[in-house]
Each structure stands twice: as structure tokens, then as C-alpha cells.
TIFIGU-847161 format. One record per residue (C-alpha): residue in three letters; x, y, z. Coordinates in steps of 0.5 Angstrom, whole numbers, plus 500, padded with zeros to 3 digits. Example, Ala and Ser with C-alpha at 12.3 -4.5 7.8 and 13.67 -1.06 7.14 Angstrom:
<sites>
{site ALA {525 491 516}};
{site SER {527 498 514}};
</sites>
This chain:
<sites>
{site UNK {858 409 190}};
{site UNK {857 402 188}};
{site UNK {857 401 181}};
{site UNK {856 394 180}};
{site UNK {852 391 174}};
{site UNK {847 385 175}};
{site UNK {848 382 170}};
{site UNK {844 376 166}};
{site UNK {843 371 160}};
{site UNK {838 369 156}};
{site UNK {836 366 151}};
{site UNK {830 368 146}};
{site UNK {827 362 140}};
{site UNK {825 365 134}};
{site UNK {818 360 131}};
{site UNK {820 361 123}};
{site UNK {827 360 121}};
{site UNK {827 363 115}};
{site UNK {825 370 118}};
{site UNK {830 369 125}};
{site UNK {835 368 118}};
{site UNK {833 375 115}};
{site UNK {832 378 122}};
{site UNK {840 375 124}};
{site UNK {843 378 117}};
{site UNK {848 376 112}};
{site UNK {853 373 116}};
{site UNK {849 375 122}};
{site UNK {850 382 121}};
{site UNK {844 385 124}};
{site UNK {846 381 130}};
{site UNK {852 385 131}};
{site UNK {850 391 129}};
{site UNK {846 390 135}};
{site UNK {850 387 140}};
{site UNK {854 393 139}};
{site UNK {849 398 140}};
{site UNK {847 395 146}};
{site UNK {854 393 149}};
{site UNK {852 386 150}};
{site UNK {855 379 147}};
{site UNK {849 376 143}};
{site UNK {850 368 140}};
{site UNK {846 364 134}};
{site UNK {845 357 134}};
{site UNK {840 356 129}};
{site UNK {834 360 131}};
{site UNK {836 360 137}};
{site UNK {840 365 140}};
{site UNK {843 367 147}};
{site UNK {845 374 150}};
{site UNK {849 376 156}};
{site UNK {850 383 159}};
{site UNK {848 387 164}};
{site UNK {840 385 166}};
{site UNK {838 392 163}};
{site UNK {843 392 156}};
{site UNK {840 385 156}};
{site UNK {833 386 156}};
{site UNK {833 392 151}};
{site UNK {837 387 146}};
{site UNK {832 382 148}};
{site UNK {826 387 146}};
{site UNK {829 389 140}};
{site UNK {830 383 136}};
{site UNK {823 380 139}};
{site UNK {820 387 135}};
{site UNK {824 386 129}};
{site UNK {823 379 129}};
{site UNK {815 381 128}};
{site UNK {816 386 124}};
{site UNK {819 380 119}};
{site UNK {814 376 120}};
{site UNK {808 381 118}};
{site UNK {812 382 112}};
{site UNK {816 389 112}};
{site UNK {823 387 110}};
{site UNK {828 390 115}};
{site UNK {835 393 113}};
{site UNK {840 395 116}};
{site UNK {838 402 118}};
{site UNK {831 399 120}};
{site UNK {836 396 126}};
{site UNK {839 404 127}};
{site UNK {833 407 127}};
{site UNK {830 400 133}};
{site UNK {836 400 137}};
{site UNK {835 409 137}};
{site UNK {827 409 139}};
{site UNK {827 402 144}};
{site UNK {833 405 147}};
{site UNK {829 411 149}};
{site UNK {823 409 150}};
{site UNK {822 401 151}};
{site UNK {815 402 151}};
{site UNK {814 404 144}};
{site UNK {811 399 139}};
{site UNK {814 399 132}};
{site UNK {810 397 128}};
{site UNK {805 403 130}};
{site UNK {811 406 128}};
{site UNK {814 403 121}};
{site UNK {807 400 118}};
{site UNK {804 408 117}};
{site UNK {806 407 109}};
{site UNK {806 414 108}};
{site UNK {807 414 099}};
{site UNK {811 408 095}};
{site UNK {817 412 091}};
{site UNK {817 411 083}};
{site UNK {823 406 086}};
{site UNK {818 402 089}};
{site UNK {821 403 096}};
{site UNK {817 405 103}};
{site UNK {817 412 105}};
{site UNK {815 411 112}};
{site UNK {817 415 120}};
{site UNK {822 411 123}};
{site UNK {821 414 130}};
{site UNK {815 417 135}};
{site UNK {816 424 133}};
{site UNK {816 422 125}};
{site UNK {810 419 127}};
{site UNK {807 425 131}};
{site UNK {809 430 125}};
{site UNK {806 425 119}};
{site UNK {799 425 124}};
{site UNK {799 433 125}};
{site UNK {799 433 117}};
{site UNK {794 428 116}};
{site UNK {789 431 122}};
{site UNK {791 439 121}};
{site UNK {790 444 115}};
{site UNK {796 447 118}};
{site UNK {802 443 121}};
{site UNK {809 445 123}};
{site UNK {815 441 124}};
{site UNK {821 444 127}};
{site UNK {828 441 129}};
{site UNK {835 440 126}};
{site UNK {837 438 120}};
{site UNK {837 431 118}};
{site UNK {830 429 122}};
{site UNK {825 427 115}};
{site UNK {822 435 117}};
{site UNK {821 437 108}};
{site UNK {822 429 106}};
{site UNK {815 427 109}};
{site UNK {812 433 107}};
{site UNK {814 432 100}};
{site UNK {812 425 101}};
{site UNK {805 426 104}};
{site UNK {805 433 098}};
{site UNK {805 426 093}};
{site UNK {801 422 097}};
{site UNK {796 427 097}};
{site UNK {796 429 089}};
{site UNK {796 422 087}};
{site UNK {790 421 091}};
{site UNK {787 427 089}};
{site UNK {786 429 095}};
{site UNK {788 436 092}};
{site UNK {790 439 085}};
{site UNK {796 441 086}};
{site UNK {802 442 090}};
{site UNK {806 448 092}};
{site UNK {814 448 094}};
{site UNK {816 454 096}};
{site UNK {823 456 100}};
{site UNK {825 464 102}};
{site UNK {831 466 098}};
{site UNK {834 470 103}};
{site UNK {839 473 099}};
{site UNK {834 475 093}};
{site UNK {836 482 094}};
{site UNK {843 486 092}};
{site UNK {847 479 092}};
{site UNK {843 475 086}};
{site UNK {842 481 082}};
{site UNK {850 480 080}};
{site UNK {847 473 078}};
{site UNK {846 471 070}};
{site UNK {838 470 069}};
{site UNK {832 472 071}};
{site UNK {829 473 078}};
{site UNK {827 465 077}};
{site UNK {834 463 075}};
{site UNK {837 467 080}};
{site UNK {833 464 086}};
{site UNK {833 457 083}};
{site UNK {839 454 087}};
{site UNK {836 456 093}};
{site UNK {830 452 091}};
{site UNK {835 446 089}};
{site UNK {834 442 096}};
{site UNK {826 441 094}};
{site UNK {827 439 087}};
{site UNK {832 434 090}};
{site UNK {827 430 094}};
{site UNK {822 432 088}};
{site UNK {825 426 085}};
{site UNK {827 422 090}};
{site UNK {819 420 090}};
{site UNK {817 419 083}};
{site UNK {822 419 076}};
{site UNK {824 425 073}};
{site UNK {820 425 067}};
{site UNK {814 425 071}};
{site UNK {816 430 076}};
{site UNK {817 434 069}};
{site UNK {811 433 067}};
{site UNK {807 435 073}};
{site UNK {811 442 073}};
{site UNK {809 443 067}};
{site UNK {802 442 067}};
{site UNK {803 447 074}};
{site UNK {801 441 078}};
{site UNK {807 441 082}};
{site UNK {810 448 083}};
{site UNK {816 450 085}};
{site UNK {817 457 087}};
{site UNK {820 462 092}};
{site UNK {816 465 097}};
{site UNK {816 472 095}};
{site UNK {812 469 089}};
{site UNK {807 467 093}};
{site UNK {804 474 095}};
{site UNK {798 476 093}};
{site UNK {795 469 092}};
{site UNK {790 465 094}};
{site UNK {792 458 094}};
{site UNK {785 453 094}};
{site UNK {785 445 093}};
{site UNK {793 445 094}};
{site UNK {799 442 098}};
{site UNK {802 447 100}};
{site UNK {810 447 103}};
{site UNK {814 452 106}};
{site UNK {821 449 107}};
{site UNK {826 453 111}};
{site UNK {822 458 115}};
{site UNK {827 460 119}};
{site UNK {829 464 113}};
{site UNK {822 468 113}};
{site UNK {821 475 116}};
{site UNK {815 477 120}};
{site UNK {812 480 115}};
{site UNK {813 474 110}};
{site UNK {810 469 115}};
{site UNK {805 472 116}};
{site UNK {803 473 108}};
{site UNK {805 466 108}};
{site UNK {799 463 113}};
{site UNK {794 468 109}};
{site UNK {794 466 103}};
{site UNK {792 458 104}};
{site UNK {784 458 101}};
{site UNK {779 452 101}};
{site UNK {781 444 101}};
{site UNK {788 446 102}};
{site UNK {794 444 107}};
{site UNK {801 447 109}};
{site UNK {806 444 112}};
{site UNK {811 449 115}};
{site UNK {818 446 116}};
{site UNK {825 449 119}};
{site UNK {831 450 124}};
{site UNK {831 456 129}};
{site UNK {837 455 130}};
{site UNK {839 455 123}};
{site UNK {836 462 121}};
{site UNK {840 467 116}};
{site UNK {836 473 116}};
{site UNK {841 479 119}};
{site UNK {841 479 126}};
{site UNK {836 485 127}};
{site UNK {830 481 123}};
{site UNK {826 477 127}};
{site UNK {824 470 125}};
{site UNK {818 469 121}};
{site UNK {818 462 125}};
{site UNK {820 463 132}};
{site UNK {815 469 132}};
{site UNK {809 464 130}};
{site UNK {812 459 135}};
{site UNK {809 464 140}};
{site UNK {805 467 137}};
{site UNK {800 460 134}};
{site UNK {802 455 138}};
{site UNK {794 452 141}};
{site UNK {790 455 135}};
{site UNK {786 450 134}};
{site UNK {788 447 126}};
{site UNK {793 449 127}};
{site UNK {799 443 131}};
{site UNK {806 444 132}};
{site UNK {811 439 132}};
{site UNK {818 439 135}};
{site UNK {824 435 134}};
{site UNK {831 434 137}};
{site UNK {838 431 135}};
{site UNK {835 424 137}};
{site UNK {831 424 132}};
{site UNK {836 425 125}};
{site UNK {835 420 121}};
{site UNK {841 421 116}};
{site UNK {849 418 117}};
{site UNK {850 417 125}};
{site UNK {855 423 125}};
{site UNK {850 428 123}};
{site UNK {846 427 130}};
{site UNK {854 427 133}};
{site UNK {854 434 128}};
{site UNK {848 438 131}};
{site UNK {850 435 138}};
{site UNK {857 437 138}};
{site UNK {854 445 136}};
{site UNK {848 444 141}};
{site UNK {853 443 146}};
{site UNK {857 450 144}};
{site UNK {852 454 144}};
{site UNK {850 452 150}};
{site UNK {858 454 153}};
{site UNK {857 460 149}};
{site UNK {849 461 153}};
{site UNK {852 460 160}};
{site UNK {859 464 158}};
{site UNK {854 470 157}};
{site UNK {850 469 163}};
{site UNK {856 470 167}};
</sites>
């Protein structure tokens, strides 16, 4: 077997200085960080740089920097997670435009930071909740499934596409293990909701997510609340669906009225019902899949947007699962 490399260099001018200094980095940082995750040497000389590797690492760093540098220059700033999230989809799929990508602005935080898709999938699934009454969103955790749920539930109240939103979780212990707990049902199943009201104000203060609260615009509740409703005009989440029984999906789904959006979210591999319960969300993958409305979008390790060793995490258990799959076949 020949396992040699054809290796190459070449050599890429930027036009504008200023914006080849912000693409390079503080002390040529996004260079390196790029260099590494390509396994190629890049150097910089004024707005001129030279890259030397193997002809494939070589071009894919080339197609990189060359997209970022667009980037910059139609104004959208570029940190060092932007170079995470460039280097993951061009190493990919090189054919992907980033800027289809990363300028669908889908809601400006209270922080004024940009809440936009950082990859195809993210794109994908904030498409299917533009363009579908229901969308669902399912993979591990860490790939922006509830967060750009949140963030579109936002956008569209502050636009008033709708009247109001509706955070809904399963509590899957809301049984005999809550009942030891201090409090009302509401109090005993807030912990359970704690995560929806994290990403609440991570998009607007907390004085304003307060008031929406309490004027019923913004709702957050367990899924067992949502029984016997009708939900009109709403932005309506359900997070963790893995956690919901048949019964309980089914309930769900029945209960979304006119004008109003669901987005259904979670991990099938992550579910916490008792082995002999069924998942709500594993069944209405067989079961709704090809509804028309209704748009399906499915996620993978590749596409965790969180610290780099949360995708090494879910792949780590991928993998074990598999051994265990395989060991049980035989």
C-alpha cells in the first residue's frame, strides 16, 4: 500500500489588511488554531500568507481561511468558536457556503450577541421551524436542538407572530419519588424545568423574562399541565421528548390550535422511562415521519456546538453502545 502524500504550497493575498489582521487573530491566533486542525504549517507576512501540507489539508485550510475572510469583510465578526465551527463543516462537506450558513440571524440577545446556526443541520432545523407547524429536532445533547427552539419561540414573540409561548418538559418522576419533596406540584417539578428557564435568560434580561411570566406571555410548565388545552396563537416547545410516554405525545401533538408552532426536541438515546414504557418520541418518529407539516430533522456527534470534548463524550458512548449492540447479536 502506498501511503504517500503529495504535498503542496501555497500562497493566499488577502485585499483589505484590516480584515486579514481580524481573520489572523490576536497574535495570529485563528491561524494556528487552524493550522492545527488541518495539520498544516501556515505562515503570515503582512496580508499575505503561506501554507505547506499535504495537497488535500492544504486546500481545505485554503477554503477556510478564504470564507472566513468573506465573512469579515460582509461584516460578521469571527471568534474563535466561529473558526471551531468553520474548520467542522468544511472538513465535512467543503462544498458548503458559510455565509448561507452563519448569516440566518435568527434573534439578537438582550446582550446584543447573534443567535445564528453554526452548521448545515442547525440550518436545516431552523428552516423546518420557519417553514413547518411542526418540527422536530432529534440527536445528542449539545447540538443547539432547545436553544434555537428558544431563540426562534423569542423571535417570533417579539415580532408578534404569536401571543405567547409555551416551555413545556415531561417530569418523569412527577410520581411517588416528588411526592417526598416540600411544595406544591409546581414546586416539585420545577427543577425539571430548570434547563428551559436557563436558555430563557440567556436571550433576554431577567427582569423582562420575569414580566413576560407574569403577564402569561411566557409559560413555563410540565407536560402533564398541558392536558386538556387548546393552545391558539403560540410557540409552543416541547423539550426532552424522549421522556414522554406514547400516551403523552399523542396528547401533546392534539393539543396545538390555530396560528400556532410546536417544536419537539430530544435525544432517543437518552430516554428515562422505565424499560417497559415505550418513547413517546421514538414512536412518532415511525409513526409521523412524511405527514406533510410535519418536518423531521436529525442530528449527530458531528454536529455539537458546545466545549470539544462533549462531542468526544457522545462519541465515546456511541461507541460503547455499539460494542454492547454487537456483543448482543452474537
Amino acid at each position: 500500500m502506498n501511503n504517500y502524500q503529495e504535498h503542496s504550497s501555497a500562497e493566499l493575498t488577502f485585499s483589505d489588511i484590516h480584515v486579514a489582521n481580524e481573520l489572523f487573530g490576536a497574535h495570529n491566533c485563528n491561524l494556528k488554531r487552524i493550522a492545527e486542525a488541518t495539520d498544516v504549517n501556515i505562515s503570515a507576512r503582512g496580508n499575505t500568507i503561506s501554507i505547506k501540507g499535504d495537497t488535500i489539508s492544504s486546500d481545505l485550510a485554503k477554503n477556510i481561511l478564504s470564507q472566513l475572510y468573506g465573512l469579515i469583510k460582509d461584516g460578521y465578526p469571527v471568534y474563535a468558536k466561529d473558526v471551531e465551527y468553520a474548520t467542522n463543516v468544511l472538513s465535512r462537506d467543503s462544498n458548503v457556503n458559510l455565509k448561507d450558513i452563519f448569516f440566518d440571524t435568527v434573534y439578537v440577545t438582550s446582550k446584543k450577541s447573534t443567535i445564528t446556526p453554526k452548521n448545515p443541520n442547525q440550518k436545516e432545523y431552523i428552516d423546518a421551524i420557519r417553514n413547518f407547524d411542526i418540527a422536530f429536532g432529534i440527536g445528542p445533547a449539545g447540538t443547539g436542538k432547545t436553544y434555537l427552539a428558544m431563540a426562534m419561540a423569542v423571535a417570533a414573540l417579539a415580532k408578534k407572530k404569536v401571543s405567547r409561548i409555551i416551555l413545556t418538559r415531561p417530569a418523569v418522576e412527577a410520581g411517588e419519588a416528588l411526592g417526598f419533596l416540600p411544595g406544591d406540584l409546581a414546586e416539585k417539578v420545577n427543577p425539571y424545568l430548570r434547563p428551559l428557564y436557563d436558555a430563557l435568560h440567556d436571550m433576554m434580561s431577567f427582569e423582562k423574562a420575569s414580566n413576560l411570566i407574569q403577564q402569561d406571555a411566557i409559560e413555563v410548565a410540565p407536560l402533564a399541565f398541558m392536558r386538556g388545552r387548546t393552545l391558539n396563537d403560540s410557540f409552543i416547545i416541547l423539550d426532552e421528548a424522549q421522556n414522554s410516554t406514547t400516551e403523552q405525545m399523542k396528547m401533546f401533538l392534539t393539543r396545538i390550535g390555530f396560528n400556532s408552532k410546536a417544536v419537539i426536541t430530544g435525544d432517543v438515546t437518552q430516554s428515562d422511562l422505565p424499560s417497559n414504557r415505550p418513547s413517546g418520541l421514538i414512536e412518532a418518529t415511525e409513526l409521523l415521519n412524511g405527514i406533510d407539516g410535519i418536518k423531521f430533522v436529525f442530528f449527530t456527534k458531528h454536529d455539537v456546538v458546545r466545549h470539544k470534548l462533549v462531542q468526544k463524550i457522545v462519541n465515546a458512548y456511541e461507541l460503547q453502545e455499539n460494542r454492547r449492540t454487537s456483543q448482543t447479536a452474537t
